[in-house]
BALOBA-1460 file (C-alpha; in Angstrom, 3 decimals):
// residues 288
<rec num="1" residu="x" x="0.000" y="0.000" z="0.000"/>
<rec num="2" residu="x" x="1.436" y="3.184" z="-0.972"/>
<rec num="3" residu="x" x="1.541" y="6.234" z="1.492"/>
<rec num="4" residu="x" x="-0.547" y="8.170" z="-0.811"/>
<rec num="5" residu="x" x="-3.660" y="5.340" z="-0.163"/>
<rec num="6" residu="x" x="-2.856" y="5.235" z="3.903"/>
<rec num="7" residu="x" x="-3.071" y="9.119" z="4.023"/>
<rec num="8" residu="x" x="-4.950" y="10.033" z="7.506"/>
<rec num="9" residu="x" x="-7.709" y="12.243" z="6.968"/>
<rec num="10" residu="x" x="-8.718" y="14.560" z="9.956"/>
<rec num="11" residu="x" x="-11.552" y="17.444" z="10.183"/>
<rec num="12" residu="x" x="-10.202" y="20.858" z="10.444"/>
<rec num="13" residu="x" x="-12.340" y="24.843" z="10.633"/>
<rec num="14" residu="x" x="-10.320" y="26.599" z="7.769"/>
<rec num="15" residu="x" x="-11.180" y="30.392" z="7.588"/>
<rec num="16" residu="x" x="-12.254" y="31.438" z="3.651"/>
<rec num="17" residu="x" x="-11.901" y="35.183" z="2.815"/>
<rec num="18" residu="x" x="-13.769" y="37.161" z="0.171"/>
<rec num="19" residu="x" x="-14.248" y="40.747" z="-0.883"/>
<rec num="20" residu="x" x="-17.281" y="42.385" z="-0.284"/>
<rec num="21" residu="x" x="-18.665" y="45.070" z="-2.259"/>
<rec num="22" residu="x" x="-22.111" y="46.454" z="-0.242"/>
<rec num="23" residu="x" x="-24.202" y="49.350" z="-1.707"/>
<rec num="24" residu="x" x="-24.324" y="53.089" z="-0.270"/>
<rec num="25" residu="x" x="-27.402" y="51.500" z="2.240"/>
<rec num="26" residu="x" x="-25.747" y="48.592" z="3.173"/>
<rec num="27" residu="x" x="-22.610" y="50.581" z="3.741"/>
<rec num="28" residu="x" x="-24.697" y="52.901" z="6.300"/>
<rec num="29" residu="x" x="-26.164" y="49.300" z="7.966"/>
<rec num="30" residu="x" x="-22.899" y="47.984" z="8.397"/>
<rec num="31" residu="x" x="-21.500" y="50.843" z="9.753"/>
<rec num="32" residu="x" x="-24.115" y="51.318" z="12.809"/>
<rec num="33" residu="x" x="-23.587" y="47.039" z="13.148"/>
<rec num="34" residu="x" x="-19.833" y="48.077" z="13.482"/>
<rec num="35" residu="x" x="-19.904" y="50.837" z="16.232"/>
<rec num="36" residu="x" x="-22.847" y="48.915" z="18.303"/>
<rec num="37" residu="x" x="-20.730" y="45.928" z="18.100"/>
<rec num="38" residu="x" x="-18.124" y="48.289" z="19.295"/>
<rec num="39" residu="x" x="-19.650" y="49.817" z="21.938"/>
<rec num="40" residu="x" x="-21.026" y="46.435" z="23.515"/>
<rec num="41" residu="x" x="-17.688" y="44.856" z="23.446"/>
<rec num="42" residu="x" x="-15.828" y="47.990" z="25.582"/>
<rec num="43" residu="x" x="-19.368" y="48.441" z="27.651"/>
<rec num="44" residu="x" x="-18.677" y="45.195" z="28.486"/>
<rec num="45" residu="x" x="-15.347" y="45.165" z="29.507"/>
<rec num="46" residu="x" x="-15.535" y="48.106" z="31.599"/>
<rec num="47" residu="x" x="-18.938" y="46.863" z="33.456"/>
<rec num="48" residu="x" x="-16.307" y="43.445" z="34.282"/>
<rec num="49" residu="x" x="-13.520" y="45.212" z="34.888"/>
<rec num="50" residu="x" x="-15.137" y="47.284" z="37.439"/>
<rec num="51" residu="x" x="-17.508" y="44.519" z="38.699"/>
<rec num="52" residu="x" x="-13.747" y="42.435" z="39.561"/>
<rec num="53" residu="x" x="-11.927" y="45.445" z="41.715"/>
<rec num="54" residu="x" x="-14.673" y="47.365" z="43.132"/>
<rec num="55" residu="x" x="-17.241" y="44.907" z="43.899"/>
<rec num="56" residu="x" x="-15.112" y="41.607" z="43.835"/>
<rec num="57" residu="x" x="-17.014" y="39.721" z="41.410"/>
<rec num="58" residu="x" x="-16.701" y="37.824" z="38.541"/>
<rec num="59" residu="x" x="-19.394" y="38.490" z="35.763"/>
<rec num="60" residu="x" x="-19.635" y="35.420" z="33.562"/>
<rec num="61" residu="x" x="-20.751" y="35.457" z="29.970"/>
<rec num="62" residu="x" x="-24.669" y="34.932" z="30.905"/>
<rec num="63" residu="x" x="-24.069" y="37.844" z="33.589"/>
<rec num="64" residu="x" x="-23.056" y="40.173" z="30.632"/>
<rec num="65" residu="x" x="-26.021" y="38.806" z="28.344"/>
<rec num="66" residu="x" x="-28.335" y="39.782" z="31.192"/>
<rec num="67" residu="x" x="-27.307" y="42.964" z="31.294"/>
<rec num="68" residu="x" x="-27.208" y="43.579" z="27.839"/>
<rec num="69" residu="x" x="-30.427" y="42.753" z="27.429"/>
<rec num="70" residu="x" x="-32.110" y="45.075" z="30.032"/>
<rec num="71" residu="x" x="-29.727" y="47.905" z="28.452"/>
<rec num="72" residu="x" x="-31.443" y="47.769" z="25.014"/>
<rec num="73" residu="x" x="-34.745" y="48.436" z="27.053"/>
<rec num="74" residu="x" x="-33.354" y="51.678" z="28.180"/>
<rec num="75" residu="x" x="-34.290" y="54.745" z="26.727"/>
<rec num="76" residu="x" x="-30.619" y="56.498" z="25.920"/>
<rec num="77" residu="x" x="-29.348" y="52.747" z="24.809"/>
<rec num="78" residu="x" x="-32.474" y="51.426" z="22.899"/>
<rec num="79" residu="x" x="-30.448" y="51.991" z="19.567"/>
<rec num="80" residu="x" x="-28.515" y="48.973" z="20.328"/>
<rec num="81" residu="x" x="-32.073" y="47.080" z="18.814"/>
<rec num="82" residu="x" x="-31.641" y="48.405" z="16.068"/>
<rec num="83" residu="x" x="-29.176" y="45.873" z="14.592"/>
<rec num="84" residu="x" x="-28.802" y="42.256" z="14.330"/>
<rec num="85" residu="x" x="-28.692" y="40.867" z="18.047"/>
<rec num="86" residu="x" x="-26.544" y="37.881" z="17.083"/>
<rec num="87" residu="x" x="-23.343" y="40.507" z="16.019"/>
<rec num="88" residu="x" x="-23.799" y="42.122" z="19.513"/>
<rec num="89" residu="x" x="-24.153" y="38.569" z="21.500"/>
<rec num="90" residu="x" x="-20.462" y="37.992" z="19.684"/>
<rec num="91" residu="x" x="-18.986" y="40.823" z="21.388"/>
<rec num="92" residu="x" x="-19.794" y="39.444" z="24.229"/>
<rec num="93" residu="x" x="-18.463" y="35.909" z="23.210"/>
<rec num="94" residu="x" x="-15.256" y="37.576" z="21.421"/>
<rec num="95" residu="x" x="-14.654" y="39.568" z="24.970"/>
<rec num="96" residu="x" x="-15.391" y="35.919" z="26.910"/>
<rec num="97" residu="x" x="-12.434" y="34.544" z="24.761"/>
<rec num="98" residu="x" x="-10.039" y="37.588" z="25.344"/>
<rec num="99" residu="x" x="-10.049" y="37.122" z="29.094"/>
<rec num="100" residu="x" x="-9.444" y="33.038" z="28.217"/>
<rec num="101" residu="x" x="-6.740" y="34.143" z="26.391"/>
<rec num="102" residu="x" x="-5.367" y="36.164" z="29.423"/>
<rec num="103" residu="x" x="-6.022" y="34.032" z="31.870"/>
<rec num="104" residu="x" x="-4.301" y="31.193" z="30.330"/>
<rec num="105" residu="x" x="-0.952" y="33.220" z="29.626"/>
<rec num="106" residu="x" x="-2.076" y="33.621" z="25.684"/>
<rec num="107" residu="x" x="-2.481" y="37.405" z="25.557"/>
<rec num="108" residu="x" x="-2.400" y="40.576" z="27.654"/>
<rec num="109" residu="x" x="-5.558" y="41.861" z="29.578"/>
<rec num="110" residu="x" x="-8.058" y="43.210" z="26.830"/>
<rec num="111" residu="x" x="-8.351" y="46.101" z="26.033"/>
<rec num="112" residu="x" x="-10.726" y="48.807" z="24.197"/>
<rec num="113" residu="x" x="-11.759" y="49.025" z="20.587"/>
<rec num="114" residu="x" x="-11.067" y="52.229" z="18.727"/>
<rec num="115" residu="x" x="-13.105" y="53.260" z="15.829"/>
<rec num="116" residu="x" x="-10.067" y="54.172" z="14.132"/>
<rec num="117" residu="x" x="-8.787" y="50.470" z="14.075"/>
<rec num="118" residu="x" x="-10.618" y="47.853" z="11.630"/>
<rec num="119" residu="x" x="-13.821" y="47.230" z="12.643"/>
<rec num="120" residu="x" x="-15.281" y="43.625" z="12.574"/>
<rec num="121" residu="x" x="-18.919" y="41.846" z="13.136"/>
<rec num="122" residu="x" x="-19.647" y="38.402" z="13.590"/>
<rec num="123" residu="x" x="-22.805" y="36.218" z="12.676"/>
<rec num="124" residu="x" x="-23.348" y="32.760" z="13.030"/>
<rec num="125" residu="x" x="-26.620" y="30.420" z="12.669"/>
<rec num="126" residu="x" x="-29.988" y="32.150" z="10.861"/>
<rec num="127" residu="x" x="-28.468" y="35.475" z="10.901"/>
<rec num="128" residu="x" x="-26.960" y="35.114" z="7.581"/>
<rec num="129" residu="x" x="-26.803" y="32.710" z="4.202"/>
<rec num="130" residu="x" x="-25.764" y="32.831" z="1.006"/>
<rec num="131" residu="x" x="-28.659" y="33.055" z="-1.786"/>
<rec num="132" residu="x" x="-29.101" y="32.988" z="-5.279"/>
<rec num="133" residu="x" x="-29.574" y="36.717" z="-7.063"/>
<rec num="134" residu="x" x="-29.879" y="36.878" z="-11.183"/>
<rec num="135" residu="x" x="-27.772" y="34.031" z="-11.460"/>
<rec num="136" residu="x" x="-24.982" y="35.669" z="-8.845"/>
<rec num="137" residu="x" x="-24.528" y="33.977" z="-5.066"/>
<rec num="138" residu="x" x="-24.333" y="36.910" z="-2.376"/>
<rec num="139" residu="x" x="-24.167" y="37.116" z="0.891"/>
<rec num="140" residu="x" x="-27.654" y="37.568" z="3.473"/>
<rec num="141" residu="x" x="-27.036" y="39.631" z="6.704"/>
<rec num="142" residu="x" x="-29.614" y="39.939" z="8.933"/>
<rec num="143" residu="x" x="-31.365" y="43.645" z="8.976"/>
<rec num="144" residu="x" x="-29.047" y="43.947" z="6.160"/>
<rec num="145" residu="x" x="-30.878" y="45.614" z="2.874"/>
<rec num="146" residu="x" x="-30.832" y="43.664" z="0.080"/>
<rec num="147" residu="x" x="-27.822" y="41.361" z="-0.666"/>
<rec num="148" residu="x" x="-24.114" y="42.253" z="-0.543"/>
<rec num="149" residu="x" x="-21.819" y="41.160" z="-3.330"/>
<rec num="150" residu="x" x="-19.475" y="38.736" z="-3.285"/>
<rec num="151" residu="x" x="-16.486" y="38.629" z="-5.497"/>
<rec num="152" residu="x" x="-15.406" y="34.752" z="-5.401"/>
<rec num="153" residu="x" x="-12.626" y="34.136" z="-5.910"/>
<rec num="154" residu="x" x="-12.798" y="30.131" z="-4.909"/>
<rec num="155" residu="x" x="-15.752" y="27.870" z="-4.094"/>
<rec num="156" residu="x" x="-16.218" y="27.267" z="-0.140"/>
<rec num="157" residu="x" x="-15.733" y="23.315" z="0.760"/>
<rec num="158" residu="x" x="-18.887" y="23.028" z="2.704"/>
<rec num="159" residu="x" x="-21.844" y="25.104" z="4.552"/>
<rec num="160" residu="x" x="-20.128" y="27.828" z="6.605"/>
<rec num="161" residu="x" x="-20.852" y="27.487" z="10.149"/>
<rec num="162" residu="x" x="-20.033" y="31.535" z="10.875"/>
<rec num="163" residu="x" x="-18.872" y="34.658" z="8.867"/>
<rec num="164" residu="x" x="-17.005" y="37.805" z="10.188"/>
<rec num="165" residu="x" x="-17.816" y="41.490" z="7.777"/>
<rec num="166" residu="x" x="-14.214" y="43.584" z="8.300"/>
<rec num="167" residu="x" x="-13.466" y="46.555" z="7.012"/>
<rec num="168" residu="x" x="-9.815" y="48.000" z="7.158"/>
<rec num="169" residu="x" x="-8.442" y="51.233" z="6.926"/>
<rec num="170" residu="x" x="-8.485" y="51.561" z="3.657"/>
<rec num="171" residu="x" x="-12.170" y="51.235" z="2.909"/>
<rec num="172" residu="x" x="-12.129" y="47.610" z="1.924"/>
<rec num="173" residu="x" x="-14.888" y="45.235" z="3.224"/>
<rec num="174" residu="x" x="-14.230" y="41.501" z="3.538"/>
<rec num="175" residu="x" x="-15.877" y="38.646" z="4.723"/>
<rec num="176" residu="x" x="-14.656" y="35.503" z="6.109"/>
<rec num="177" residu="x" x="-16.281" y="32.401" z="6.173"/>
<rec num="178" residu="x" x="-15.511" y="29.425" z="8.465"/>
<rec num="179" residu="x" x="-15.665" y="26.103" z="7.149"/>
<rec num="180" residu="x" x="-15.495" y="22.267" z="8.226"/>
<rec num="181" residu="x" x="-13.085" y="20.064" z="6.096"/>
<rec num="182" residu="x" x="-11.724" y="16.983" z="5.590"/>
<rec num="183" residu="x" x="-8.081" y="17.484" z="5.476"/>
<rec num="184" residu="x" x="-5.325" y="15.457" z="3.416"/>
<rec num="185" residu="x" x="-1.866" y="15.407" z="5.513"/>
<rec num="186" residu="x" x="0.807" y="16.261" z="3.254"/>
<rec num="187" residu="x" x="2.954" y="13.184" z="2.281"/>
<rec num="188" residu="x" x="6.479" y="13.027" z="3.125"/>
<rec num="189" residu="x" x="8.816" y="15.133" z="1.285"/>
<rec num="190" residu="x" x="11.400" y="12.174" z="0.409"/>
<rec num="191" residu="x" x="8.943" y="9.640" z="-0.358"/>
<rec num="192" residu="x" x="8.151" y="6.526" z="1.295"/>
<rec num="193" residu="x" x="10.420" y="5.333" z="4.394"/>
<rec num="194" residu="x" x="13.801" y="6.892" z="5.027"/>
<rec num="195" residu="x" x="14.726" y="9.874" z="7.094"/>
<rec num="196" residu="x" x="12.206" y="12.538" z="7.419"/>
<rec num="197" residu="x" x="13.852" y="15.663" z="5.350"/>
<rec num="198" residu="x" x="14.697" y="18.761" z="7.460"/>
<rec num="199" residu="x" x="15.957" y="22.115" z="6.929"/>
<rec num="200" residu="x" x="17.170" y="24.593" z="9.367"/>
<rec num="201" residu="x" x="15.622" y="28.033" z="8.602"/>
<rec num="202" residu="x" x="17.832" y="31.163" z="9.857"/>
<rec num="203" residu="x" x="15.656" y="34.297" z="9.860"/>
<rec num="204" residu="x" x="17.065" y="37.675" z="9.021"/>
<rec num="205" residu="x" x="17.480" y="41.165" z="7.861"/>
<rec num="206" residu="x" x="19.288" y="41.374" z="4.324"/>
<rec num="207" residu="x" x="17.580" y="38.294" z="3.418"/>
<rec num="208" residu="x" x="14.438" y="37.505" z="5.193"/>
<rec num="209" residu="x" x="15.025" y="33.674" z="5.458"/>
<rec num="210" residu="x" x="18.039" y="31.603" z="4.817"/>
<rec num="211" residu="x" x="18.207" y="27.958" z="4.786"/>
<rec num="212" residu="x" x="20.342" y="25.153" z="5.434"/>
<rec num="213" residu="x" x="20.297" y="24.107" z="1.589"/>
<rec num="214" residu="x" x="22.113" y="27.543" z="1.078"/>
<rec num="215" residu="x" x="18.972" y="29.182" z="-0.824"/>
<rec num="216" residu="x" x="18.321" y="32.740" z="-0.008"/>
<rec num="217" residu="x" x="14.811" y="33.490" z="0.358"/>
<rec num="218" residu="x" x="15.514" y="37.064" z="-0.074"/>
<rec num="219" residu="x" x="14.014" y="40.150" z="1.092"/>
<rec num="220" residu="x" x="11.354" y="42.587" z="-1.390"/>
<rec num="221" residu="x" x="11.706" y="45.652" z="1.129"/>
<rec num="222" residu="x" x="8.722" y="46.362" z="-0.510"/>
<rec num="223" residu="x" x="8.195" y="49.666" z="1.687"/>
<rec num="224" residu="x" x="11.298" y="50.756" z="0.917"/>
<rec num="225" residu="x" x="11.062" y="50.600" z="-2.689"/>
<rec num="226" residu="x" x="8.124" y="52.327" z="-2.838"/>
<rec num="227" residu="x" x="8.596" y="54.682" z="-0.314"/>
<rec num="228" residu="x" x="8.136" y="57.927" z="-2.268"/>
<rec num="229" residu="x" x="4.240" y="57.331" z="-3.201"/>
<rec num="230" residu="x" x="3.691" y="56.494" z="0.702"/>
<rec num="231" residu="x" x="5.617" y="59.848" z="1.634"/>
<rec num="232" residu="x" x="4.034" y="61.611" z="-1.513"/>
<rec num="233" residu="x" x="0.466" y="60.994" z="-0.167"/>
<rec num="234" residu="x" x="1.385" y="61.532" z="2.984"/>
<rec num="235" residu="x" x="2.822" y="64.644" z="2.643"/>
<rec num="236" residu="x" x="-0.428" y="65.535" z="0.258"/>
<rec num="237" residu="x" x="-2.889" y="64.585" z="3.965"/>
<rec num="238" residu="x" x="-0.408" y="66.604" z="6.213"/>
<rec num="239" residu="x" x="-1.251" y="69.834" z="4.014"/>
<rec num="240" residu="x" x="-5.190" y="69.245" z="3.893"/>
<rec num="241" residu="x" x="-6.911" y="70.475" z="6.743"/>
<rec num="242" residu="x" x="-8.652" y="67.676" z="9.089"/>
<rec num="243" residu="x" x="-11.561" y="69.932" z="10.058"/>
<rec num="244" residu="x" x="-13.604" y="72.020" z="8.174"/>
<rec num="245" residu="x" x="-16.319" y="75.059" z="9.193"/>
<rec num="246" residu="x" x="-19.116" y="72.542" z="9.400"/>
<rec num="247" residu="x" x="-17.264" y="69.395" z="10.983"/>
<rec num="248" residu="x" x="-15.004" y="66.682" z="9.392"/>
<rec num="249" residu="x" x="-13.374" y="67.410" z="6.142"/>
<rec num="250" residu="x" x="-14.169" y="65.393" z="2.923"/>
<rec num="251" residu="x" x="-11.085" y="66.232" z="1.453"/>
<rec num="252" residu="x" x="-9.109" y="64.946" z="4.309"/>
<rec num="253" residu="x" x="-11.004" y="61.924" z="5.018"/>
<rec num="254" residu="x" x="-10.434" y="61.056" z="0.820"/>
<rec num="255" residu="x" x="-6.893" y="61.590" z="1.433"/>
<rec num="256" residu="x" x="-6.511" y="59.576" z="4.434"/>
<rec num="257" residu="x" x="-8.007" y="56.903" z="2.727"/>
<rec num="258" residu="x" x="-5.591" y="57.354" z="-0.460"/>
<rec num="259" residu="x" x="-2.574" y="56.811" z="2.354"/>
<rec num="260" residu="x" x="-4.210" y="53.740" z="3.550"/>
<rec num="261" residu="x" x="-4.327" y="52.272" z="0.425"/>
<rec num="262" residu="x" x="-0.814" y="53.040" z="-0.093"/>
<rec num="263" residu="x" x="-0.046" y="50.970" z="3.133"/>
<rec num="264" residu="x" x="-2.814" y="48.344" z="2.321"/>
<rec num="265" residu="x" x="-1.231" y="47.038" z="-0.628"/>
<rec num="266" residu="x" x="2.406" y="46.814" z="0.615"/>
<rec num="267" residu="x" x="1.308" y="44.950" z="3.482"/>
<rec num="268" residu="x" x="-0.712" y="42.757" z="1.026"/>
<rec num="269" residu="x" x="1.959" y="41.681" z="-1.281"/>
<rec num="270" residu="x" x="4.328" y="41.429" z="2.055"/>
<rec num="271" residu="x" x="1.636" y="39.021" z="3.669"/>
<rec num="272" residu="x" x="1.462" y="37.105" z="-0.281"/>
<rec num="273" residu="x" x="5.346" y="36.738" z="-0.385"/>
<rec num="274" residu="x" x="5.667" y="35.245" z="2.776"/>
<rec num="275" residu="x" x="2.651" y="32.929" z="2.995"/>
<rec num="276" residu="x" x="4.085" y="31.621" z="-0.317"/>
<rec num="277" residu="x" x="7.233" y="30.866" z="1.055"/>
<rec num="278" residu="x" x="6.159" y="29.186" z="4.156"/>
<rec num="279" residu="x" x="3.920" y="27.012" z="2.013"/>
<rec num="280" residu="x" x="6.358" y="26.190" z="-0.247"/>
<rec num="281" residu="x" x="8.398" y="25.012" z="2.847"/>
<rec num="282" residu="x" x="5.474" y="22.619" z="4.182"/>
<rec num="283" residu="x" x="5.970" y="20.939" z="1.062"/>
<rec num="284" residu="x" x="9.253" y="20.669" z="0.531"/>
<rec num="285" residu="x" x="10.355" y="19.308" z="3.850"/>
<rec num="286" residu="x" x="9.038" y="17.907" z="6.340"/>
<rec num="287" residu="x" x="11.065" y="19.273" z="9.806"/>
<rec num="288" residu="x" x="11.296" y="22.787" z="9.497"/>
């Protein structure tokens, strides 16, 4: 039997991501789903961070869910109804697994969300789908208008169990999708029997990885060579002013997202370059 027939197979939750492109209205929707979302999350976190040192107790996740729901009966919180109650029950699961994190020596205490940062909502069971339109598949939110398009860009392996709407600092929505698998493990780099193949990886500066073999992995400096359109735009926001007679500038706000952009798309093809390599590695040896 070769190895290739006595391959194990094993279930794994891969993560799918896709572009989004939502209309002016669905824009507006997500953006109230993102600050309530928001504001839940660091309402929560300070209501258990106070609840621990002033009052010595611990508020659990149905504690928090409790009080969540009495606070979208009140009158200067009743807003909070207004969007899908799923996205704001996952701030309050997403906050659960921060302090897990911290307790268990994985991360540091948590701490606020800033609407400056990316901004992220999650949805799980009924409270999304993907449906049929003309002939296109898009994506279902609940108390979403409409449908949001989907540019896919490869086919999901099964029904997603949960999918998280992001948008960075540059504008850009995405969605991710999780996903149940069967997964192949990869067969051995040398074949059948023998010694496993290693390869001693030395991480670095003038060439971002070199390896035992003697190849250079090299480095793109990608930042670096393309420094003067980051420090052109720049230099184009720093001259705009931020506020105008009647509140936030348009100009400035378009320019600040032209910067982003800038910074977007390095860090894109530095993410591409090195998820390529450490692929690439996977396959080619197996003890890294």
């Amino acid at each position: 039997m070769s190895l290739a027939d006595n391959v194990m197979k094993h279930e794994i939750k891969r993560t799918y991501r896709y572009r989004l492109y939502p209309s002016e209205a669905q824009k507006a929707e997500l953006a109230r789903t993102f600050g309530c979302s928001r504001w839940v999350y660091n309402w929560a976190l300070e209501t258990k961070t106070k609840a621990y040192y002033q009052d010595e107790e611990s508020l659990s996740f149905t504690d928090l869910s409790g009080r969540l729901t009495s606070k979208k009966k009140e009158e200067e919180t009743e807003w909070l109804s207004e969007v899908s109650a799923v996205t704001l029950q996952q701030s309050l699961r997403n906050l659960n697994q921060a302090f897990t994190n911290f307790f268990e020596d994985r991360a540091e205490y948590p701490s606020f969300k800033s609407k400056k940062a990316g901004q992220t909502a999650r949805y799980v069971g009924t409270a999304f789908d993907i449906r049929e339109e003309n002939g296109k598949r898009k994506l279902r939110l609940s108390k979403m208008p409409g449908l949001i398009n989907i540019r896919w860009s490869r086919e999901l392996p099964s029904e997603p169990s949960s999918c998280t709407v992001t948008k960075n600092a540059a504008g850009q929505y995405h969605v991710c999708f999780v996903c149940t698998e069967e997964a192949d493990l990869l067969p051995r780099a040398d074949g059948e029997g023998g010694d496993l193949e290693p390869v001693g990886v030395d991480l670095g500066i003038e060439s971002l990885a070199v390896l035992s073999t003697g190849e250079k992995a090299g480095n793109p400096r990608w930042f670096e060579n393309e420094q003067e359109r980051p420090r052109r735009e720049q230099q184009k926001l720093s001259r705009k002013e931020k506020k105008g007679p009647d509140g936030p500038s348009n100009n400035w706000e378009r320019q600040r997202k032209r910067v982003a952009k800038v910074h977007q798309r390095i860090q894109d093809r530095r993410k591409d370059f090195i998820e390529k390599l450490t692929t690439r590695l996977a396959h080619d040896f197996d003890v890294i």
